[in-house]
Z-matrix of the N, CA and C atoms (Angstrom, degrees):
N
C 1 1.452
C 2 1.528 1 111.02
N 3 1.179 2 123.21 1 -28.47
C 4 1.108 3 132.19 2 -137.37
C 5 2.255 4 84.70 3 -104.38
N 6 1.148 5 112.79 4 -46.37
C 7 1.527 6 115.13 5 158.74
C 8 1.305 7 127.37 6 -46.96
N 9 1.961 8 84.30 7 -53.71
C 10 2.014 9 78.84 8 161.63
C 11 1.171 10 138.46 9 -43.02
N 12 1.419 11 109.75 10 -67.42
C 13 1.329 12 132.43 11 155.09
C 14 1.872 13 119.47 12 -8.57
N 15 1.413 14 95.82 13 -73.34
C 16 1.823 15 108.62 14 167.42
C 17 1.419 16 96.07 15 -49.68
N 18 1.223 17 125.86 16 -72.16
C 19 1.486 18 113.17 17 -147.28
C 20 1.419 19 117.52 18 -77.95
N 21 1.443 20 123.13 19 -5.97
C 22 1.761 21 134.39 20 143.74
C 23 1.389 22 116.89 21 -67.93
N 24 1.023 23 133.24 22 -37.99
C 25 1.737 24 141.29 23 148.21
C 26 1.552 25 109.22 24 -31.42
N 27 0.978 26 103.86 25 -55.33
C 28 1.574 27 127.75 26 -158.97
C 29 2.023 28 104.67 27 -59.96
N 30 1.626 29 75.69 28 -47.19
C 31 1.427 30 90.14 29 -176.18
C 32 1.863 31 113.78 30 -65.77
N 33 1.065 32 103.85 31 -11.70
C 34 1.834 33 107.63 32 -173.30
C 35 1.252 34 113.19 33 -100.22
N 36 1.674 35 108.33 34 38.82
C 37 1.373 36 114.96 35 171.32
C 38 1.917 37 119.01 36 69.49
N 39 1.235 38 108.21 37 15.90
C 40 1.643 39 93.70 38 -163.30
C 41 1.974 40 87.09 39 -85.07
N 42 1.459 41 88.39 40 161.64
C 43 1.550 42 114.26 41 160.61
C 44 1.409 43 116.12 42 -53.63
N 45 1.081 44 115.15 43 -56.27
C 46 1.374 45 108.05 44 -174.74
C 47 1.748 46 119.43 45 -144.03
N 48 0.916 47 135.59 46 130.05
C 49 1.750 48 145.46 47 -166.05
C 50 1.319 49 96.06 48 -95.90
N 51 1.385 50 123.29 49 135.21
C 52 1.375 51 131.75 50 168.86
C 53 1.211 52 119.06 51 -162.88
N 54 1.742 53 114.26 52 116.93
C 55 1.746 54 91.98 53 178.06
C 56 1.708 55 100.30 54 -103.17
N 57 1.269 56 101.71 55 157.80
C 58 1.597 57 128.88 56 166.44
C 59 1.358 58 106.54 57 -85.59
N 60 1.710 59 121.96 58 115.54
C 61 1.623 60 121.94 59 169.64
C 62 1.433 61 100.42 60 -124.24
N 63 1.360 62 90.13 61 152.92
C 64 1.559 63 97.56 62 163.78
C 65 1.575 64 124.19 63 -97.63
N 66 1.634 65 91.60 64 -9.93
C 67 2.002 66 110.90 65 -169.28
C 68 1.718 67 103.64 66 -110.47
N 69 1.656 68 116.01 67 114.35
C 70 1.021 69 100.24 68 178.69
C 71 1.719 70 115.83 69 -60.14
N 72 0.870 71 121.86 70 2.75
C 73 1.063 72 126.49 71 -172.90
C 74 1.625 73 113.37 72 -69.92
N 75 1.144 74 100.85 73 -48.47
C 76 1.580 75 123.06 74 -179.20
C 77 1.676 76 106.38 75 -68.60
N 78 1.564 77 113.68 76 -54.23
C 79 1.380 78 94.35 77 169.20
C 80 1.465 79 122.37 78 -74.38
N 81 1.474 80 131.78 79 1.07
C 82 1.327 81 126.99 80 176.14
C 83 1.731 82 102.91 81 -74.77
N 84 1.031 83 97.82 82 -35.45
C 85 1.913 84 119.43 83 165.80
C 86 1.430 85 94.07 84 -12.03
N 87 1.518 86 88.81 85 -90.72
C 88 1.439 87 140.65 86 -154.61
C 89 1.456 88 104.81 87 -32.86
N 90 1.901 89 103.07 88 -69.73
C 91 1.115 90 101.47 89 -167.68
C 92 1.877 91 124.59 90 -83.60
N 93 1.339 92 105.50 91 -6.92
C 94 1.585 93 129.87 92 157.56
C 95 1.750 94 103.81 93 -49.55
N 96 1.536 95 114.72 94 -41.10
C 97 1.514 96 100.48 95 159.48
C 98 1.340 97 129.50 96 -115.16
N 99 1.616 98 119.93 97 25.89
C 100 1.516 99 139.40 98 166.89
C 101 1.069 100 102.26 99 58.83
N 102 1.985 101 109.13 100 62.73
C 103 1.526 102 138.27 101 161.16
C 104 2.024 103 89.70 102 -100.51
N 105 0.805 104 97.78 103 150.96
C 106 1.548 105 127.71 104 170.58
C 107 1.435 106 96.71 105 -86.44
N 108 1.266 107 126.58 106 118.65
C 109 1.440 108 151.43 107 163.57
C 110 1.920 109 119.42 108 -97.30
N 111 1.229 110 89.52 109 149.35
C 112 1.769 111 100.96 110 160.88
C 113 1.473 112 97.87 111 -126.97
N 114 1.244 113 117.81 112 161.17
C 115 1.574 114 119.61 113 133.81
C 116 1.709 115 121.44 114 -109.23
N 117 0.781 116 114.14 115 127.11
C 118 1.500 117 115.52 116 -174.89
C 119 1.360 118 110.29 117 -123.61
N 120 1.539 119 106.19 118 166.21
C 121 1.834 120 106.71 119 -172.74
C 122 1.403 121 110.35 120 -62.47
N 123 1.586 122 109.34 121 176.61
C 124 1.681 123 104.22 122 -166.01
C 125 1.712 124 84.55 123 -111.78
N 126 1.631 125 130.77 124 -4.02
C 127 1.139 126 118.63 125 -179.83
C 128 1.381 127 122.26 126 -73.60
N 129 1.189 128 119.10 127 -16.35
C 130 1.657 129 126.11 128 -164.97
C 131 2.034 130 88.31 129 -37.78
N 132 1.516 131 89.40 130 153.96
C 133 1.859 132 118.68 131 170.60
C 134 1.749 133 85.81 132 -78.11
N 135 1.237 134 114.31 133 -68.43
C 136 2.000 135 122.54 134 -156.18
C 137 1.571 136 88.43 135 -137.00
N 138 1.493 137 63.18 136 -172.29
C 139 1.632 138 102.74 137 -149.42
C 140 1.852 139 99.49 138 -77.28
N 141 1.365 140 96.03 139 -15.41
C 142 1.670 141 110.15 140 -174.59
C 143 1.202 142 102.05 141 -62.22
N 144 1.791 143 117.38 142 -59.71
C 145 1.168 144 137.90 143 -124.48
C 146 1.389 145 89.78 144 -85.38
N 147 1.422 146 104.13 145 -34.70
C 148 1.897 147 121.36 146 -178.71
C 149 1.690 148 102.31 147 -63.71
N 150 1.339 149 108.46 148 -34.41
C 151 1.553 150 102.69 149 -167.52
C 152 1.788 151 121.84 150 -96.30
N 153 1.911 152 96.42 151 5.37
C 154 1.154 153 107.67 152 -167.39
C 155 2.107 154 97.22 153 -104.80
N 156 1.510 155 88.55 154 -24.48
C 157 1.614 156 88.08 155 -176.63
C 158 1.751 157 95.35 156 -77.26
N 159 1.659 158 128.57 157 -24.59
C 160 1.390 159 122.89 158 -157.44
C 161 1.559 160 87.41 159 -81.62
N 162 1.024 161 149.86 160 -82.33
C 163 1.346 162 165.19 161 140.02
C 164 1.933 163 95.22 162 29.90
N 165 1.395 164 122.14 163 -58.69
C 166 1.589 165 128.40 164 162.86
C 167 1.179 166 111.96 165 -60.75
N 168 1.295 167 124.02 166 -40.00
C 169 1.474 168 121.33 167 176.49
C 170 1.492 169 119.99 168 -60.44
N 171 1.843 170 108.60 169 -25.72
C 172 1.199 171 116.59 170 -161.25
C 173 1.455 172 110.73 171 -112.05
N 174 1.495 173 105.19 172 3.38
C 175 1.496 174 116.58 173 172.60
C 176 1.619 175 113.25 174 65.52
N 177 1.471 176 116.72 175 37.50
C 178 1.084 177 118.28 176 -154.66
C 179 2.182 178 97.79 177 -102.77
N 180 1.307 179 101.33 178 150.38
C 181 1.429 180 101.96 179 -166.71
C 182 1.567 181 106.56 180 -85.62
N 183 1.427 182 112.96 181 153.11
C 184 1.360 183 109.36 182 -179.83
C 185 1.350 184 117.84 183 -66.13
N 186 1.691 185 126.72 184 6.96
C 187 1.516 186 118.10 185 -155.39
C 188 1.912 187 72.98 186 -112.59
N 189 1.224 188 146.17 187 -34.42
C 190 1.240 189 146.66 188 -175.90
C 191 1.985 190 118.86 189 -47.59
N 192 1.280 191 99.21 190 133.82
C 193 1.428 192 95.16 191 161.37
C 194 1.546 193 140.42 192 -126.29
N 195 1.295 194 113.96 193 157.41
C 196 1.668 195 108.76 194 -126.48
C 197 1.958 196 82.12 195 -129.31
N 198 1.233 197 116.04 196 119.52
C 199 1.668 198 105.90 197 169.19
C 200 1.335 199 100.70 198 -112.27
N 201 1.437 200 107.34 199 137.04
C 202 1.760 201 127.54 200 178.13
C 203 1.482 202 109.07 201 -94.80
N 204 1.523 203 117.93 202 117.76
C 205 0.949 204 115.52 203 170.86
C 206 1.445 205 110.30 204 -124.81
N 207 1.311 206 127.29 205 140.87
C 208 1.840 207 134.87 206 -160.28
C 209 1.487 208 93.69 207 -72.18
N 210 0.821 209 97.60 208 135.93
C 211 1.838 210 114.61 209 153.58
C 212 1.700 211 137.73 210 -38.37
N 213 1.573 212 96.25 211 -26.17
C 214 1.321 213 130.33 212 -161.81
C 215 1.847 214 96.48 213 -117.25
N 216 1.268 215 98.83 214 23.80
C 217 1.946 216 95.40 215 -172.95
C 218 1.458 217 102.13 216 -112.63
N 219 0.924 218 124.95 217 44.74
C 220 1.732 219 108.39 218 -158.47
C 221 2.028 220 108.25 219 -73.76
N 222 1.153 221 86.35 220 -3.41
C 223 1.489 222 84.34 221 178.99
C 224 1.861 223 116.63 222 -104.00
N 225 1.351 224 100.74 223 6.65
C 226 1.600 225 96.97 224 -173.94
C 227 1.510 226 109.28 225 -70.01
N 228 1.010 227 125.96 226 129.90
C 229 1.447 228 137.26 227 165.37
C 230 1.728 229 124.99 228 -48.27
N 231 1.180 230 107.99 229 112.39
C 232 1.598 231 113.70 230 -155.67
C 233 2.026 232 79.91 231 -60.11
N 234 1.125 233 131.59 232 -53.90
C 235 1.493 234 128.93 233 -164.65
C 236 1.131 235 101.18 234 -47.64
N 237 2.001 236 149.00 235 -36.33
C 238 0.787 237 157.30 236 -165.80
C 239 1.665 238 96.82 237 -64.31
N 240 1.896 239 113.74 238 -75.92
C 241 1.059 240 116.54 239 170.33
C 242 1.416 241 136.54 240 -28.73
N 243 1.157 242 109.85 241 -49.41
C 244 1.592 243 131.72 242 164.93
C 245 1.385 244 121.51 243 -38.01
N 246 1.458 245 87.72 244 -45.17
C 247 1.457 246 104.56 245 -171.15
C 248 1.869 247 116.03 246 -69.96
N 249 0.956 248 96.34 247 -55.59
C 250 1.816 249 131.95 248 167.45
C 251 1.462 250 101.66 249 -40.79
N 252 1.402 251 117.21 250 -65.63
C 253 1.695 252 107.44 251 -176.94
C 254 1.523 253 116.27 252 -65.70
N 255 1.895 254 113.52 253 -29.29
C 256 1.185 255 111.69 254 177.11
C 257 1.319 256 120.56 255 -82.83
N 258 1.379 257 113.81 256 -3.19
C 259 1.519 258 108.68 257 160.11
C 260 1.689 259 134.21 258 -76.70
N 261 1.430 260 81.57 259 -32.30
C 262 1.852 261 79.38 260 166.71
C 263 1.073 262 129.57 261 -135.82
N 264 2.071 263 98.26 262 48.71
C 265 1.428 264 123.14 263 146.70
C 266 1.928 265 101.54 264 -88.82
N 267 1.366 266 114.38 265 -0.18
C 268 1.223 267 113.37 266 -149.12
C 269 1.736 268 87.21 267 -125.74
N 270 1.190 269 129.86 268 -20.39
C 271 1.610 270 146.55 269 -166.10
C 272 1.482 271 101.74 270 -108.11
N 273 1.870 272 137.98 271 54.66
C 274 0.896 273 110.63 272 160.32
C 275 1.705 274 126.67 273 -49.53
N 276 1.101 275 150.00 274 -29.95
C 277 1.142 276 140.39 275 156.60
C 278 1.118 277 130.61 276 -35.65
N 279 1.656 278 139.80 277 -9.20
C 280 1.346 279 130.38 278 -145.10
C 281 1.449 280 80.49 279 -155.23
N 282 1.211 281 115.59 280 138.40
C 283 1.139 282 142.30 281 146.80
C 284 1.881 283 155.35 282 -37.38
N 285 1.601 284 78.37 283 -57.11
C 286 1.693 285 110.88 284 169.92
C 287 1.571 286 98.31 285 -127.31
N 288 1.441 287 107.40 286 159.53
C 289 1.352 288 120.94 287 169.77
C 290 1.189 289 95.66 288 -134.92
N 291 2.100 290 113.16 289 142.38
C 292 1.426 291 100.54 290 171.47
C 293 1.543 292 96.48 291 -145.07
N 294 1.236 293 137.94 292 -163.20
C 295 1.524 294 138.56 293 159.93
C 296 1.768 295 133.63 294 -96.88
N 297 1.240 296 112.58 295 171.27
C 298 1.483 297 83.60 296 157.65
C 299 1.785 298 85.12 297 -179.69
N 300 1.454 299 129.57 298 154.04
C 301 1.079 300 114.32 299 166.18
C 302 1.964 301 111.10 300 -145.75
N 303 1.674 302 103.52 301 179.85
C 304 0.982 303 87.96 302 -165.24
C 305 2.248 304 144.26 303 -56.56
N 306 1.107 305 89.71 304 149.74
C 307 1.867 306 87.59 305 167.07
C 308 1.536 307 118.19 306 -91.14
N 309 1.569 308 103.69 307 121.61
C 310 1.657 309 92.47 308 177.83
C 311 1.740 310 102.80 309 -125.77
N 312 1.504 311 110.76 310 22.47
C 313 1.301 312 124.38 311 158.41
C 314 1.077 313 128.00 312 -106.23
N 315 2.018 314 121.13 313 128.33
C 316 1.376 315 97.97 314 -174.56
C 317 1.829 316 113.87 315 -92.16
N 318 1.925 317 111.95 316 13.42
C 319 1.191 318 78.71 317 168.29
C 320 1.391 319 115.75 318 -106.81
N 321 1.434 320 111.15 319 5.34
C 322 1.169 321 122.69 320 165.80
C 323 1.585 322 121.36 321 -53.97
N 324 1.448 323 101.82 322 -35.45
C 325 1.645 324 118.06 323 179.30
C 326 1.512 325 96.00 324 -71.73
N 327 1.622 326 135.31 325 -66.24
C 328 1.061 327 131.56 326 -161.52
C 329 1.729 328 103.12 327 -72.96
N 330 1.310 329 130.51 328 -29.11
C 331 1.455 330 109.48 329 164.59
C 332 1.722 331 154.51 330 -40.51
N 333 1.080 332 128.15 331 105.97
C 334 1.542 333 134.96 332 -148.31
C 335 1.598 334 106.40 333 -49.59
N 336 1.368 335 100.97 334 -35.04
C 337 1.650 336 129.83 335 -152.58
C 338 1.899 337 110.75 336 -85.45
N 339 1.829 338 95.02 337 -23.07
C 340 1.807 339 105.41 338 -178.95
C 341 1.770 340 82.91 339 -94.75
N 342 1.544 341 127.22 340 137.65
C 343 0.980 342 133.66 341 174.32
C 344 1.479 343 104.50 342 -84.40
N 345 1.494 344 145.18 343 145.05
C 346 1.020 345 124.74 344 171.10
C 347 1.569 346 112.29 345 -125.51
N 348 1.561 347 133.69 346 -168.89
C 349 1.662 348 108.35 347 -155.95
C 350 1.721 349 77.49 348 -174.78
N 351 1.474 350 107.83 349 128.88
C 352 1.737 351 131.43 350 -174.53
C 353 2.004 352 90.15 351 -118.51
N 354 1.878 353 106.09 352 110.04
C 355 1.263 354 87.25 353 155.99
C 356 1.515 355 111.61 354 -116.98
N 357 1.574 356 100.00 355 -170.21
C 358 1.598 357 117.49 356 178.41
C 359 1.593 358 109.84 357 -67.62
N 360 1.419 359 95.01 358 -163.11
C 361 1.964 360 93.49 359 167.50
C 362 1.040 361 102.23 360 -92.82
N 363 2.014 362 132.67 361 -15.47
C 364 1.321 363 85.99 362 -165.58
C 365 1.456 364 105.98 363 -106.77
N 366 1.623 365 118.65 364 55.73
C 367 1.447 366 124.42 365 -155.71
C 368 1.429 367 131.59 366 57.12
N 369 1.425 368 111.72 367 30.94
C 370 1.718 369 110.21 368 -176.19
C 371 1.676 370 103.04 369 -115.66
N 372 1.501 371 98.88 370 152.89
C 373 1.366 372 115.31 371 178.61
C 374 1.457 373 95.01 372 -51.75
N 375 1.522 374 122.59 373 155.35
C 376 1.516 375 140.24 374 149.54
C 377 1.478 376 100.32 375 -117.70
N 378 1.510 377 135.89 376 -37.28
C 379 0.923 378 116.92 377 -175.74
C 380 1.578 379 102.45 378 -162.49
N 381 0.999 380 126.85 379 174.90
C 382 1.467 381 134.16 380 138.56
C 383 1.637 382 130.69 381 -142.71
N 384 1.106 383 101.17 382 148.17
C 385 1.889 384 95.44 383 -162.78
C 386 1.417 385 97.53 384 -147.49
N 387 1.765 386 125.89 385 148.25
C 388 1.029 387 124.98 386 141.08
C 389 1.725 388 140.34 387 -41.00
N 390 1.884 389 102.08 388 -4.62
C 391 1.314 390 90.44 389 -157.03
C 392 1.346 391 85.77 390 -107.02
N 393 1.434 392 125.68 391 -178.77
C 394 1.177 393 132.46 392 170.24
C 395 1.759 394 117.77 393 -62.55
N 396 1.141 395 110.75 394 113.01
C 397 1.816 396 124.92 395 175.31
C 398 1.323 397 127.27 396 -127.98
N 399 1.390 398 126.15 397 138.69
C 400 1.402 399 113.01 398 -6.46
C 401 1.445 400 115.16 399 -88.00
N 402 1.584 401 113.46 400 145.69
C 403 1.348 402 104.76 401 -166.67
C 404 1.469 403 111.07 402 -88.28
N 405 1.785 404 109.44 403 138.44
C 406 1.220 405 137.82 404 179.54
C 407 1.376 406 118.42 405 -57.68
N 408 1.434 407 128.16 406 47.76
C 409 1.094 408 130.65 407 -176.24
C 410 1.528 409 139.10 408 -12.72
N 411 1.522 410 92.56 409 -33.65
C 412 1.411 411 106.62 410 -160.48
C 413 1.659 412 118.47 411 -112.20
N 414 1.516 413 81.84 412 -14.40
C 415 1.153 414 101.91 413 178.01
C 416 1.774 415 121.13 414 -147.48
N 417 1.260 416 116.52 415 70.58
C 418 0.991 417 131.73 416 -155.91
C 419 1.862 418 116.96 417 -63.16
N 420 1.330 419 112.28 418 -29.23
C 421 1.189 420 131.09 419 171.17
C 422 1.768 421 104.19 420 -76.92
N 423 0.691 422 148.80 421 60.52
C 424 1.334 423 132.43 422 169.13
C 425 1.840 424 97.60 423 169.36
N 426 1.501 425 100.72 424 150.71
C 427 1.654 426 102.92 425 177.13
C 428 1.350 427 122.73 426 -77.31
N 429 1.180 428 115.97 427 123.85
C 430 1.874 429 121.86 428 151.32
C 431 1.701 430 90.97 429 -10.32
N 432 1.926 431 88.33 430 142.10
C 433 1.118 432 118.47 431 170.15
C 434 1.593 433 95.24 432 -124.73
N 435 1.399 434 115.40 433 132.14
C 436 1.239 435 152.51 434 -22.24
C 437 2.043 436 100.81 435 -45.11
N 438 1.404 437 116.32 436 155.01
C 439 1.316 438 106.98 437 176.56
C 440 0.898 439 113.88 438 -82.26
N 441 1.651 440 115.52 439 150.71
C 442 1.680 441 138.12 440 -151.30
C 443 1.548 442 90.50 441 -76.10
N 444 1.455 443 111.81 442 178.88
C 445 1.223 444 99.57 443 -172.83
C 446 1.691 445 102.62 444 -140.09
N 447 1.352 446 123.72 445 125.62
C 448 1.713 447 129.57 446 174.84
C 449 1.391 448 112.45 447 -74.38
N 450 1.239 449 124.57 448 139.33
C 451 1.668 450 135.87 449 -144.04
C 452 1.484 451 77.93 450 -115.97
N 453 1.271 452 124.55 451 139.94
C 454 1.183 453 165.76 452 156.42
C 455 1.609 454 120.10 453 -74.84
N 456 1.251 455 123.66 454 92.73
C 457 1.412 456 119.26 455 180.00
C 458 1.678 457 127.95 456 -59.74
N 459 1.447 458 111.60 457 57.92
C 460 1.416 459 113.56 458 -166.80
C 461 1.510 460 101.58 459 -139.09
N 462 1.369 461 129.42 460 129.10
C 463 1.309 462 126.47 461 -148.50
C 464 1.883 463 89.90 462 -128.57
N 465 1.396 464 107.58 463 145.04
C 466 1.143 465 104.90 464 156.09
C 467 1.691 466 123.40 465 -122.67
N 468 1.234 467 139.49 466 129.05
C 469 1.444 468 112.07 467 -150.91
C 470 1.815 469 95.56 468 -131.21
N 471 1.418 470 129.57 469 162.05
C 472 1.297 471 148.16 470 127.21
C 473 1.423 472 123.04 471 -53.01
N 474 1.230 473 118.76 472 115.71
C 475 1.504 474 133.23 473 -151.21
C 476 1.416 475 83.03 474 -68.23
N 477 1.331 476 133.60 475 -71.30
C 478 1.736 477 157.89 476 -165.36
C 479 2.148 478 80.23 477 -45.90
N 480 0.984 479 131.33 478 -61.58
C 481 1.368 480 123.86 479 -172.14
C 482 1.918 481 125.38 480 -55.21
N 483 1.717 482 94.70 481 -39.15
C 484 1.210 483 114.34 482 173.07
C 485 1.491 484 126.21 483 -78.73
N 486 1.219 485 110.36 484 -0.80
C 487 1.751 486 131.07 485 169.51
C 488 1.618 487 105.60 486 -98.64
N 489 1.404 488 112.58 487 -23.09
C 490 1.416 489 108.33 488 166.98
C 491 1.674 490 127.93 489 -86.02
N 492 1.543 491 94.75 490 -32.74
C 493 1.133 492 117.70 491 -165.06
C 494 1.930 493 107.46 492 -58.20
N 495 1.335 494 122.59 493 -44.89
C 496 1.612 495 109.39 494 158.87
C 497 1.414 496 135.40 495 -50.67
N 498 1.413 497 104.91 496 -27.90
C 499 1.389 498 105.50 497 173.57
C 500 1.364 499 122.60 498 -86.49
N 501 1.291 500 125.88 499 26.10
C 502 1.468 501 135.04 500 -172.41
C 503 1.301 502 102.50 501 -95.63
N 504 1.392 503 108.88 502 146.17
C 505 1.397 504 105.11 503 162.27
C 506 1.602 505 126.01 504 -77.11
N 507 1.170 506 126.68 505 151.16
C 508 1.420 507 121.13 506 164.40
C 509 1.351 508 152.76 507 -14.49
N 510 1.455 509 145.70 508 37.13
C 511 1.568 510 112.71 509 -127.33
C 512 1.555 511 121.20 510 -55.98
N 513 1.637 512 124.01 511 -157.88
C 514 0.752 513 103.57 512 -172.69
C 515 1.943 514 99.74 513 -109.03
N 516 1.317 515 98.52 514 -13.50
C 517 1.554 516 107.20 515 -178.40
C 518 1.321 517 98.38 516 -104.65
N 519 1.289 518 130.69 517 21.59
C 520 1.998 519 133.90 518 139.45
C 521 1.467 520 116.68 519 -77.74
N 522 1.277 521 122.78 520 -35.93
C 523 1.238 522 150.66 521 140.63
C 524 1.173 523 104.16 522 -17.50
N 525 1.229 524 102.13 523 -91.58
C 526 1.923 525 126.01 524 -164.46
C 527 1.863 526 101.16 525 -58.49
N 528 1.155 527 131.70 526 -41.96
C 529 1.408 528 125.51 527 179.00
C 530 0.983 529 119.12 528 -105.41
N 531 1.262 530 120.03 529 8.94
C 532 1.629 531 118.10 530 -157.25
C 533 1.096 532 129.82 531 31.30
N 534 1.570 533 129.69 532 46.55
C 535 1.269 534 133.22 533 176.11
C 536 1.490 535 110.39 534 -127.24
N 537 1.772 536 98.61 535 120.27
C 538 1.442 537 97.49 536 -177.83
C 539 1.523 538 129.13 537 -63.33
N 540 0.812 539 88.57 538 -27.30
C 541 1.854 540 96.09 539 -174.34
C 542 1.540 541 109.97 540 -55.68
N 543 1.446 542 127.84 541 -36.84
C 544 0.787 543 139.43 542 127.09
C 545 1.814 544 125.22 543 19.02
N 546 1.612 545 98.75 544 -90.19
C 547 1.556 546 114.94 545 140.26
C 548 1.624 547 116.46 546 -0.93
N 549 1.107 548 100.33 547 -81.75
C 550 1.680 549 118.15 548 -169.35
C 551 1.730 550 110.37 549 -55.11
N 552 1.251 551 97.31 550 -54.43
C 553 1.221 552 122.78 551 169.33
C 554 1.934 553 123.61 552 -24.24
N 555 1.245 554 86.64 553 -69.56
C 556 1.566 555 117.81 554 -168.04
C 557 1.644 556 85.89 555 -67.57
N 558 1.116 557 121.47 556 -44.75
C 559 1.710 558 128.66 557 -174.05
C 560 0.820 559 124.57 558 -66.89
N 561 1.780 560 128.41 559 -7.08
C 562 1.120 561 133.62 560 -168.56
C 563 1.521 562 135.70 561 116.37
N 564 1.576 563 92.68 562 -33.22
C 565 1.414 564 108.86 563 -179.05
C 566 1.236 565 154.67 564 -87.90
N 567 1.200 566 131.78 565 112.48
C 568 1.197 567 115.60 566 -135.26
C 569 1.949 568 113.61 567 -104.79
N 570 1.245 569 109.09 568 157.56
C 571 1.529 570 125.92 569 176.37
C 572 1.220 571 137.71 570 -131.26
N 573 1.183 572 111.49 571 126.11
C 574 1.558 573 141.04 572 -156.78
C 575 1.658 574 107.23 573 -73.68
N 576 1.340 575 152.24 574 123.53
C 577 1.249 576 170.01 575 -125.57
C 578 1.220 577 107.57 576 -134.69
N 579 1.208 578 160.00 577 84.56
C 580 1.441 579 160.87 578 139.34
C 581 1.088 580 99.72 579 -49.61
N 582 1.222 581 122.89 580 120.85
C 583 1.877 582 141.76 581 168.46
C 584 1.394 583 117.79 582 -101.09
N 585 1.427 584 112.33 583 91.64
C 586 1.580 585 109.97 584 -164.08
C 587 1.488 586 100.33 585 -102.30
N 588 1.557 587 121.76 586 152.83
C 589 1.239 588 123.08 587 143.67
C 590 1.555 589 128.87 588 -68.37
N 591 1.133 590 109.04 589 -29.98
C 592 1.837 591 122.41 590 -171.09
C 593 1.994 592 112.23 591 -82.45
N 594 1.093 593 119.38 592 79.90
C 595 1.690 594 132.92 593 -161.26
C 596 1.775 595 72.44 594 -59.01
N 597 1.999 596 86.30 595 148.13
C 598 1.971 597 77.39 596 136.40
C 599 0.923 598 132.17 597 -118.56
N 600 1.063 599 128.94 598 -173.45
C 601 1.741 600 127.13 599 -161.69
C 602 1.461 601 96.44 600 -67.70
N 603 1.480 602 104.14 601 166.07
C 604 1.670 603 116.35 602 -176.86
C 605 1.878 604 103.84 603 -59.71
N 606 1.299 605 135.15 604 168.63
C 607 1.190 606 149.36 605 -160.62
C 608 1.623 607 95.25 606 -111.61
N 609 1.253 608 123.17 607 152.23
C 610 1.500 609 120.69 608 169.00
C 611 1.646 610 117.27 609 -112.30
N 612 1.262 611 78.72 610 135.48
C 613 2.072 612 97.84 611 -152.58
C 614 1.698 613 87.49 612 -128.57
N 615 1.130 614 133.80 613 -40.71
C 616 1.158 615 126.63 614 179.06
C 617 1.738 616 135.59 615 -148.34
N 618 1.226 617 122.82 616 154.70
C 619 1.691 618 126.53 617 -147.17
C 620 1.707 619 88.69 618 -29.41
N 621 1.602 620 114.70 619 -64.35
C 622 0.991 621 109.93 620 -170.22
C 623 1.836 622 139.93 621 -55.74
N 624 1.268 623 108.15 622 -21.01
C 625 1.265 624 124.54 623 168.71
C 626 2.067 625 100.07 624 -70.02
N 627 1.223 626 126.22 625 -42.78
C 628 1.155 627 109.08 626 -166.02
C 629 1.806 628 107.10 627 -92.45
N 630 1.216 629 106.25 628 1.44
C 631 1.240 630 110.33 629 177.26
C 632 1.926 631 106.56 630 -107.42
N 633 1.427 632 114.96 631 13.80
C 634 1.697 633 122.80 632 161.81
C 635 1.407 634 83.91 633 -97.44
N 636 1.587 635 137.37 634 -51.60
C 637 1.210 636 132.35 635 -163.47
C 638 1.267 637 110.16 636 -42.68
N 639 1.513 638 106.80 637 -80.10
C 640 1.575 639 111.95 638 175.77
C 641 1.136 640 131.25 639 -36.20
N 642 1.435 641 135.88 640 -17.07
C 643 1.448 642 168.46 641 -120.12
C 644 2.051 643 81.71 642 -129.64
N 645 1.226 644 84.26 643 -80.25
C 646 1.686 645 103.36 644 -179.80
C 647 1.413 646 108.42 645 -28.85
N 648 1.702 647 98.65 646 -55.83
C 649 1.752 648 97.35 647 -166.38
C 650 1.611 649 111.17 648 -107.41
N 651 1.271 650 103.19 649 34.12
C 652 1.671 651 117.49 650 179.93
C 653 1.246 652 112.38 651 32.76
N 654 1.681 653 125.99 652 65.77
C 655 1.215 654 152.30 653 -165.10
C 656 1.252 655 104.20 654 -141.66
C-alpha cells in the first residue's frame, strides 16, 4: 500500500517521491519496487517530527517545500496534492498549506471525529476544532450559511518551518483537541486553506477498509 501510495504521489507532478519509515522493513518494500526510501528513528512524537528528521536526511533547504502524504491514503488524488504545494508556493505568508472542503451534513458538522476549519478572506486558517464551526447560533439545527467547511488531512509544509516545528512547545488548545496543527497555530504561524470539491477516498485504518481498497483497485 504504502508503494501505491508513492507511485499516485508520483503521478501529481512532484519533484521528488520519498517515503519516511521507521521499519526497515517498509523501506526494503520500497526500494524492491524503485520507491525512494528513508529510514528514520522509531522515537518521533508525530508524523511532523518524522518528516522534519526525513527532510535532514535529504539535505533539503529551508526555502523548499515538502507535502506529507500518510501511508494509509492510497486514495488521495494526486490533483489534490498538486494543488496543496501550489498553494503555498503561491502563500508567501503561511507556512503550511493544507485542504479542506465543503459540509453538506449536519451530522457530519456536529461530529467530534470530522475535524472542521473557519478561514479568513484571504484563505487562512482562524481555527480548527472538533466542535461544530462556526456555530449557528440562531439556529442550531441546521448548517452555517456559507457551508462550514471539513479539513482534509493533507499538509503542505516549509522545510525552514518543519526544523522549527519540534522545538515548539505544546499549545494548550493542541492539548484540548488533539490537533496538531494547532501547535503551529498558537505559535504564530500561519496556514493556507485549499477548498476542494474532489474529497478523497476514506484512509485505511482497518482489515476492512483495506479490503474496499483492493476491491477499488481489483486486487
Amino acid at each position: 500500500m504504502v508503494v501505491h501510495v508513492a507511485e499516485r504521489v508520483a503521478s501529481a507532478g512532484a519533484t521528488r517521491v520519498v517515503v519516511a519509515a521507521d521499519s526497515p522493513l517498509i523501506v526494503q518494500a520500497c526500494q524492491n519496487h524503485s520507491v525512494a526510501a528513508v529510514l528514520t528513528r522509531t522515537d518521533h512524537a508525530s508524523g511532523s517530527d518524522r518528516l522534519a528528521e526525513a527532510c535532514d536526511l535529504l539535505g533539503l533547504q529551508d526555502q523548499d517545500i515538502v507535502v506529507n502524504v500518510q501511508g494509509d491514503e492510497p486514495l488521495m488524488p494526486p490533483e489534490l496534492v498538486s494543488a496543496v504545494a501550489q498553494l503555498l508556493m503561491n502563500t508567501p505568508q503561511a507556512s503550511i498549506s493544507t485542504a479542506a472542503q465543503a459540509i453538506d451534513s449536519l451530522t457530519d458538522f456536529q461530529n467530534p471525529n470530522v475535524v472542521k476549519v473557519v478561514c479568513d478572506q484571504a484563505g487562512l486558517a482562524h481555527y480548527f476544532s472538533r466542535s461544530p464551526i462556526p456555530y449557528p447560533r440562531d439556529t442550531p439545527d441546521q448548517l452555517p450559511q456559507p457551508a462550514p467547511l471539513r479539513h482534509i488531512g493533507i499538509y503542505g509544509y516549509r522545510v525552514g518551518f518543519l526544523r522549527q516545528f519540534p522545538k515548539l512547545a505544546q499549545a494548550p488548545t493542541e492539548l484540548a483537541e488533539s490537533l496538531e496543527q494547532l501547535r503551529a497555530m498558537w505559535h504564530g504561524y500561519r496556514i493556507a486553506v485549499h477548498i476542494t470539491a474532489q474529497a478523497p477516498g476514506p484512509g485505511v485504518d482497518t482489515p476492512a477498509d483495506l479490503a474496499r481498497v483492493r476491491q477499488l483497485f481489483g486486487t
